[in-house]
C-alpha positions in Angstrom: 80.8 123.0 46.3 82.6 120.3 48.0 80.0 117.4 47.3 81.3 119.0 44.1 84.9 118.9 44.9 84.9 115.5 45.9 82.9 113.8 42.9 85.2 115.2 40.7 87.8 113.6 43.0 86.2 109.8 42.7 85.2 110.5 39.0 89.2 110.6 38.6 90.1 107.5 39.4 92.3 105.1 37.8 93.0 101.3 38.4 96.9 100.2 38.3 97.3 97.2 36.7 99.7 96.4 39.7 102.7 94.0 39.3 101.9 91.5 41.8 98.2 90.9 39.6 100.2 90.4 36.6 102.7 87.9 38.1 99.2 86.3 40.0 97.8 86.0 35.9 101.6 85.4 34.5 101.1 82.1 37.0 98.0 80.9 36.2 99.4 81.5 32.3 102.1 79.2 32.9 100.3 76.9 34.7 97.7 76.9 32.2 99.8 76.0 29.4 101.8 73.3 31.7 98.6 71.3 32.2 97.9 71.9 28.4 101.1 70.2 27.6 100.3 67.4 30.3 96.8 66.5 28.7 98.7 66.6 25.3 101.6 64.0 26.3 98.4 62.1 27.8 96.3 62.1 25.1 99.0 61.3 22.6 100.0 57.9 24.3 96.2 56.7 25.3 94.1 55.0 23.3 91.3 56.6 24.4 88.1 56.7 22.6 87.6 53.1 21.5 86.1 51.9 24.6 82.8 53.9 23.7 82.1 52.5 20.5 79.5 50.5 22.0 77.7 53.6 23.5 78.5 55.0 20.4 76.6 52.2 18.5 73.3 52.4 21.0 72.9 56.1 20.0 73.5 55.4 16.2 70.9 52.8 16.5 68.5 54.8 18.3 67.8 56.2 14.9 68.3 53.9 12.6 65.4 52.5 12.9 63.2 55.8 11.4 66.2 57.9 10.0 68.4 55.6 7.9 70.2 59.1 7.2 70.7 60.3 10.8 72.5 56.8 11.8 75.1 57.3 8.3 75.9 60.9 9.6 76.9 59.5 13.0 78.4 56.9 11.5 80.3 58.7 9.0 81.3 60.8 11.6 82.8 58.3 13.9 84.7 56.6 10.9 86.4 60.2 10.4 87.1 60.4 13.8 89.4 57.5 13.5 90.5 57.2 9.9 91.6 61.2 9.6 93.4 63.6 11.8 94.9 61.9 15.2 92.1 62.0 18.1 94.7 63.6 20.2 95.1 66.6 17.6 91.2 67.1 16.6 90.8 67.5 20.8 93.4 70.3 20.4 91.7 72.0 17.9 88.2 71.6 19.5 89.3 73.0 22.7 91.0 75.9 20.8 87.3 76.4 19.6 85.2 75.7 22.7 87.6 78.1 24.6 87.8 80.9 22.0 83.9 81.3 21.4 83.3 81.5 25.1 85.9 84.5 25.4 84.7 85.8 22.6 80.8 86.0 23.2 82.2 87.8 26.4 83.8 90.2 24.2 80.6 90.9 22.5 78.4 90.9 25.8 80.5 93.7 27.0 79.6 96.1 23.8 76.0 94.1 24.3 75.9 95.7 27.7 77.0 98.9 26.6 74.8 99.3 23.8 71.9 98.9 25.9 72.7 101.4 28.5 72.4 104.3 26.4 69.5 102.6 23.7 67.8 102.3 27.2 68.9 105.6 28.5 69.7 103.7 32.3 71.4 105.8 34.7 71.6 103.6 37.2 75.4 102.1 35.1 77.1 105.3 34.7 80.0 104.4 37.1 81.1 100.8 35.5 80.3 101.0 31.9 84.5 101.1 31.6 84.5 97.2 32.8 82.4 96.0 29.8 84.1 98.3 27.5 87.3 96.8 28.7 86.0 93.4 27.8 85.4 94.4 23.9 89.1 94.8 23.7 89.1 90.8 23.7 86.7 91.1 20.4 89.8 91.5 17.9 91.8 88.7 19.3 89.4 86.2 19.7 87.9 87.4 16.1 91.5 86.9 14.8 92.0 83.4 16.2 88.6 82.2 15.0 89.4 82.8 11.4 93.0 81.3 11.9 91.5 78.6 13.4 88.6 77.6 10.9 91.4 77.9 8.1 93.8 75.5 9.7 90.8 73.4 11.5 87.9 73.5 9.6 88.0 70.4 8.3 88.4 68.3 11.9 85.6 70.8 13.1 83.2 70.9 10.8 81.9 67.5 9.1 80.0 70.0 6.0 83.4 71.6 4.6 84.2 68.1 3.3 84.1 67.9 -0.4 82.7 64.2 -1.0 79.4 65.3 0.6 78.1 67.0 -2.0 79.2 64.9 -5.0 76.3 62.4 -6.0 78.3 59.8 -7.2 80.7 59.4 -4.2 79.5 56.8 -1.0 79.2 59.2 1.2 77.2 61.8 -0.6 75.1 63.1 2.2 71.2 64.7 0.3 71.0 66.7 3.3 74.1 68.4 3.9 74.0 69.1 0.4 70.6 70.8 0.1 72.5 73.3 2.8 74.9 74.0 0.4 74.4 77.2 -0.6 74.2 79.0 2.9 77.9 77.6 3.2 78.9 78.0 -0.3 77.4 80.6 -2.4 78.3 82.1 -4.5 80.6 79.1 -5.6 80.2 75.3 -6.0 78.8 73.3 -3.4 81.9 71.6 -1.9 84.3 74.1 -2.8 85.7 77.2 -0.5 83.2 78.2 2.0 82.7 82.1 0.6 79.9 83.1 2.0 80.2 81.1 5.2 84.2 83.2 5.7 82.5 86.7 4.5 79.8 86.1 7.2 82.1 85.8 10.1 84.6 88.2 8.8 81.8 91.0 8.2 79.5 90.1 12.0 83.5 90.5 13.7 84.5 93.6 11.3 81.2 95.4 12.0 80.6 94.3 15.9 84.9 95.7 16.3 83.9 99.0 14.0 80.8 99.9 16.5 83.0 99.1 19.7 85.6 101.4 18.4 83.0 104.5 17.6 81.6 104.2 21.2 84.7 103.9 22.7 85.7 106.9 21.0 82.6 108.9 22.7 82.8 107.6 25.3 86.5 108.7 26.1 85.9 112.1 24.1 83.0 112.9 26.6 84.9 112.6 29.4 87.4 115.9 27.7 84.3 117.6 26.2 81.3 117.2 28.4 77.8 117.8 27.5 75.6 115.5 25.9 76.6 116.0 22.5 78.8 112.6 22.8 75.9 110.4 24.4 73.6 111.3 22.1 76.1 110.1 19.4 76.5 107.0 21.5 72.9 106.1 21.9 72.3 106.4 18.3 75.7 103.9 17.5 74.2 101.7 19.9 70.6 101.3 18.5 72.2 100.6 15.2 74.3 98.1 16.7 71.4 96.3 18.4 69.3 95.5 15.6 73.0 94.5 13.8 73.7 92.2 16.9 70.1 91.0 16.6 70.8 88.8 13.4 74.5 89.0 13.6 74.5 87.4 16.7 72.2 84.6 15.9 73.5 83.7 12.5 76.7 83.5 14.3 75.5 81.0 16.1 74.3 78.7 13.5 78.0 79.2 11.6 80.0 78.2 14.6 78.7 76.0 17.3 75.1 74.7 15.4 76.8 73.6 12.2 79.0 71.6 13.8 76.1 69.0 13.8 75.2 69.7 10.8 72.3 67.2 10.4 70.4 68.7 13.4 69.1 72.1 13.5 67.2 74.0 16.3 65.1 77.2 15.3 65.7 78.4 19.4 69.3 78.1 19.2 70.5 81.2 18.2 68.8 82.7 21.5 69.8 79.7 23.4 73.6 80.9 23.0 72.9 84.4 23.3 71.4 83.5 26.8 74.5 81.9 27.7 76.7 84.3 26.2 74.4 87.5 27.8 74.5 85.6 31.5 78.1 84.5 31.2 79.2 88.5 30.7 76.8 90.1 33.4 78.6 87.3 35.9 82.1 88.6 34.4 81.3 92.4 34.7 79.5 91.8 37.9 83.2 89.6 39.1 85.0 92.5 37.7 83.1 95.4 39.5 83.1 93.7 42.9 86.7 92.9 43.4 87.4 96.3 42.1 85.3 97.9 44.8 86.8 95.5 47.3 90.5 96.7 46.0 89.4 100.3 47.4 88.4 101.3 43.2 84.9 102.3 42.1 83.6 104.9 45.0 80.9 105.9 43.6 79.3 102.2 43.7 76.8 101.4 46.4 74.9 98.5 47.4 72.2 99.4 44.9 74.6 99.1 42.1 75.2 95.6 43.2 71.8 94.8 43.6 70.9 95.7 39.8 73.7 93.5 39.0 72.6 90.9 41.3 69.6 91.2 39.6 70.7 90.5 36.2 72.7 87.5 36.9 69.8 86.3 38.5 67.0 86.8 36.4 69.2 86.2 33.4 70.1 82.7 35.0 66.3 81.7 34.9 65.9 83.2 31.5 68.8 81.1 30.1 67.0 78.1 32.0 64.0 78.9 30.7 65.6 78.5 26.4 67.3 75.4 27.8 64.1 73.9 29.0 61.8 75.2 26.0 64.4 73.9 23.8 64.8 70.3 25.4 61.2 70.1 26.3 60.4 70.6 22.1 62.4 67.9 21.2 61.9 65.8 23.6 58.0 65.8 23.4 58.0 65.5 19.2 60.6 62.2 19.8 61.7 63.0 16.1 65.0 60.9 16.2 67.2 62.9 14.1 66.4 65.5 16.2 66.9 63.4 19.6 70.0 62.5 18.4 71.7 65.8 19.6 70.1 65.3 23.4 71.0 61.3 23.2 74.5 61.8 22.6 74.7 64.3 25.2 73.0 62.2 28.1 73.6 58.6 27.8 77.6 59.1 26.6 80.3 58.4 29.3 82.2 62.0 28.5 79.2 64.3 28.7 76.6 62.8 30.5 77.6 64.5 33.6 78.7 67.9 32.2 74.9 67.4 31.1 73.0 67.5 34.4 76.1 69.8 36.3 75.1 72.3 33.6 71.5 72.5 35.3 73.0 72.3 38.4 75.6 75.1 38.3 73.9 77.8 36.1 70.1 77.4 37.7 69.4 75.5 40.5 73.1 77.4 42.4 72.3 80.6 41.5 68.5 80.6 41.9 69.1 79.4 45.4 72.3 81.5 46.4 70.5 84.7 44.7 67.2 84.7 45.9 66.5 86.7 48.6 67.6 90.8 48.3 70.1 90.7 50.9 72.0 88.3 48.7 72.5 90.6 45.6 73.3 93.7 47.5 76.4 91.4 49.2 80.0 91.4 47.9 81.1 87.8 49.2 77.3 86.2 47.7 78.1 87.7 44.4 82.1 86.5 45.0 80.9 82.9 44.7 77.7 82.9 42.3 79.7 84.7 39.6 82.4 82.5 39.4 79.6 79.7 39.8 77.8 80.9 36.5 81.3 81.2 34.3 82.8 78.0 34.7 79.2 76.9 34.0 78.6 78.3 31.1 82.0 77.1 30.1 80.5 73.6 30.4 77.4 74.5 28.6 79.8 75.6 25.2 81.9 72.4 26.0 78.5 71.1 25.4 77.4 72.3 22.3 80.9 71.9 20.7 82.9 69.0 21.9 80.0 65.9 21.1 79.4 66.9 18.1 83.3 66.8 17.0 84.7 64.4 19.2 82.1 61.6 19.2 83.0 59.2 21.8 86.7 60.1 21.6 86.2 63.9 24.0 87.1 64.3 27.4 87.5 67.3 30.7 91.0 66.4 31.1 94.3 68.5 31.9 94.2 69.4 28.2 90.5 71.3 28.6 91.3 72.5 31.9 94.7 73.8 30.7 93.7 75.6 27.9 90.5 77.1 29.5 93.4 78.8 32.2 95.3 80.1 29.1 92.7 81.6 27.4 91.4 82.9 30.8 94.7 84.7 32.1 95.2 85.9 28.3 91.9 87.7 28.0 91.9 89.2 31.7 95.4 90.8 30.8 94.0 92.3 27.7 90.6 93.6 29.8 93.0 95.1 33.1 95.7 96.6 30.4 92.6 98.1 28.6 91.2 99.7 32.1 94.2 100.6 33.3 94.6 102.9 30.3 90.9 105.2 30.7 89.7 107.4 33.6 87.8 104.3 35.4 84.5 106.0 36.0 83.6 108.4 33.3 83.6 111.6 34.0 81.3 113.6 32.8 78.6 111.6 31.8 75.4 113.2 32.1 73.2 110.6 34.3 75.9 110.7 36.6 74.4 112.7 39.7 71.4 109.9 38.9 73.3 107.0 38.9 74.7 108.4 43.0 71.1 108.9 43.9 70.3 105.4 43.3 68.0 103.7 45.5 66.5 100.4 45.4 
């Protein structure tokens, strides 16, 4: 009866969103949006960009030699670059998007995580599933800004929304883009208002923000109620949602970061930002969890807890590596140059190249070595500095896949980057602590929960 007594104690827990954390995230806000500012008065009176052309020039004719069409689209786009909007302005507007569909995909990961809890029936989670259902409260906003964003930026972001592409008699009339048409277009004229390409993303956001609130819902009602009525109702919501994520996700994928090179296509790239999505959230929840436990929160979580999430960041770390490599290795072997193209840009020009090799350097070879052993996962400081480690990462890894392929030679890491990455980052960590702050913090009467306190690994 007291073992009793005192679960029910821990089970009622509640973090406090304390003032001095909100100044701390009030700080890195202002200080976010103070280097954004900086990079923007910088990039406003530099020239930069023009320097490159001659790197700019060895990529284009790397495939002009076997892909007359490849070296146009480059060199379409690189004319755009400099004959529409201001450099200055279009790295704005990419950095807006770079930043917003990393927070984002953490979002999702969170209701991801969730989802395969209960499809799984684990046990082992029952104390922390509130941390990655605080994260899907980023899902709305981030959804939001996306659509705001592709309406005022669509045209600086993606070369295919541009009219003159698909009109046979124009100079630039590009055979390719325009046999893609329809998946951007339908039902109306190629060239026109992206239809089906705006349903998409308003539907995948709309359904992945209908299934968070129906788990949430049971989630929080179990937790009056009791019984397993609730998770039963949660485990069938989540299997639904899986195999919506399952295509949702991917397609999502294509629409936002892959068409941005429209030219070049990958058939693994749908799971290659999943992977970086799925790793980037396990290091966030894992972050989350362990300073909570370190603030005094989260009683009820053991070294085994931490193991498990060790574990994930780990093994998820070498399964991201593993799409990377399969990926590269492809293209790379088969030497197809429009394909090359994407990997060329991305090695041999002076803004990436070195994002390029720290990306294999930050999110495998770190956190294969730092994780490795058992001891590691099971301890709070390891998983301190290989979480953080794996985030700003992956943050590199979508600077990546986005930046190039807008920017050309004219992108950058500068104060601008940096400075908005720190606004998103205090904006979305308010929104997650004001969402836990608000629930019991471990649920309460979930019914693997004796399990879960009997875990041993």
């Amino acid at each position: 009866m007291a073992a009793h007594a005192h679960d029910s104690h821990i089970a009622d827990e509640r973090y406090i969103f304390k003032p001095q954390t909100k100044r701390t995230l009030l700080i890195v806000l202002v200080v976010g949006l103070a280097l954004f500012a900086l990079g923007v008065i910088l990039a406003m009176n530099s020239g930069h960009g023009h320097d490159d052309h001659a790197t700019s020039r060895a990529a284009t004719a790397l495939t002009a030699s076997a892909d007359q069409h490849g070296a146009a689209d480059t060199h379409a786009a690189d004319e755009h670059a400099h004959h529409g909007t201001a450099p200055w302005l279009k790295r704005i507007y990419t950095s807006l998007w770079h930043n917003n569909i990393f927070f984002v995909g953490i979002g999702i990961i969170g209701l991801f995580f969730i989802a395969i809890q209960y499809a799984a029936q684990a046990g082992w989670s029952a104390p922390i599933k509130r941390i990655p259902l605080a994260l899907g409260h980023w899902m709305p906003i981030g959804g939001l800004i996306m659509i705001a964003l592709f309406f005022v930026a669509g045209h600086d972001l993606f070369h295919w929304t541009h009219g003159y592409l698909y009109d046979k008699n124009h100079a630039e009339y590009d055979a390719i883009i325009d046999g893609k048409a329809p998946y951007f277009f339908w039902p109306m004229a190629a060239g026109s208002f992206p239809v089906f390409y705006v349903v998409r993303m308003v539907a995948f956001f709309g359904l992945w923000y209908m299934f968070f609130t129906w788990i949430k819902r049971e989630m929080l009602a179990e937790d009056l109620s009791g019984g397993t009525n609730h998770w039963y109702k949660m485990r069938k919501y989540s299997a639904i949602f899986l195999v919506i994520f399952g295509f949702s996700s991917s397609i999502g994928a294509w629409d936002w970061v892959m068409s941005i090179d429209t030219h070049w296509y990958s058939t693994m790239f749908g799971w290659y930002v999943f992977a970086s999505w799925w790793v980037t959230g396990l290091a966030t929840i894992t972050l989350i969890v362990v300073n909570l436990k370190d603030a005094g929160y989260l009683k009820m979580v053991n070294s085994n807890h931490l193991h498990d999430l060790g574990k994930f960041v780990f093994a998820f770390s070498i399964f991201w590596t593993y799409i990377w490599f399969g990926q590269f290795l492809l293209i790379y072997y088969a030497h197809i140059p429009e394909e090359t193209i994407y990997f060329v840009q991305r090695m041999k020009n002076a803004p990436y190249s070195w994002v390029f090799y720290a990306n294999l350097l930050l999110n495998f070879v770190l956190p294969f070595l730092l994780l490795m052993t058992r001891d590691a996962k099971r301890q709070m400081s390891m998983l301190k500095v290989v979480c953080p480690i794996v985030i700003v990462g992956h943050w590199f890894d979508f600077y990546n896949m986005v930046t190039p392929g807008v920017m050309q030679q004219n992108g950058g890491v500068g104060f601008l980057e940096i400075g908005l990455a720190l606004t998103f980052l205090a904006a979305f960590l308010w929104v997650v602590l004001t969402a836990l702050s608000k629930v019991q913090l471990v649920a309460k009467n979930h019914p693997f929960m004796a399990e879960s306190l009997n875990h041993h690994i």
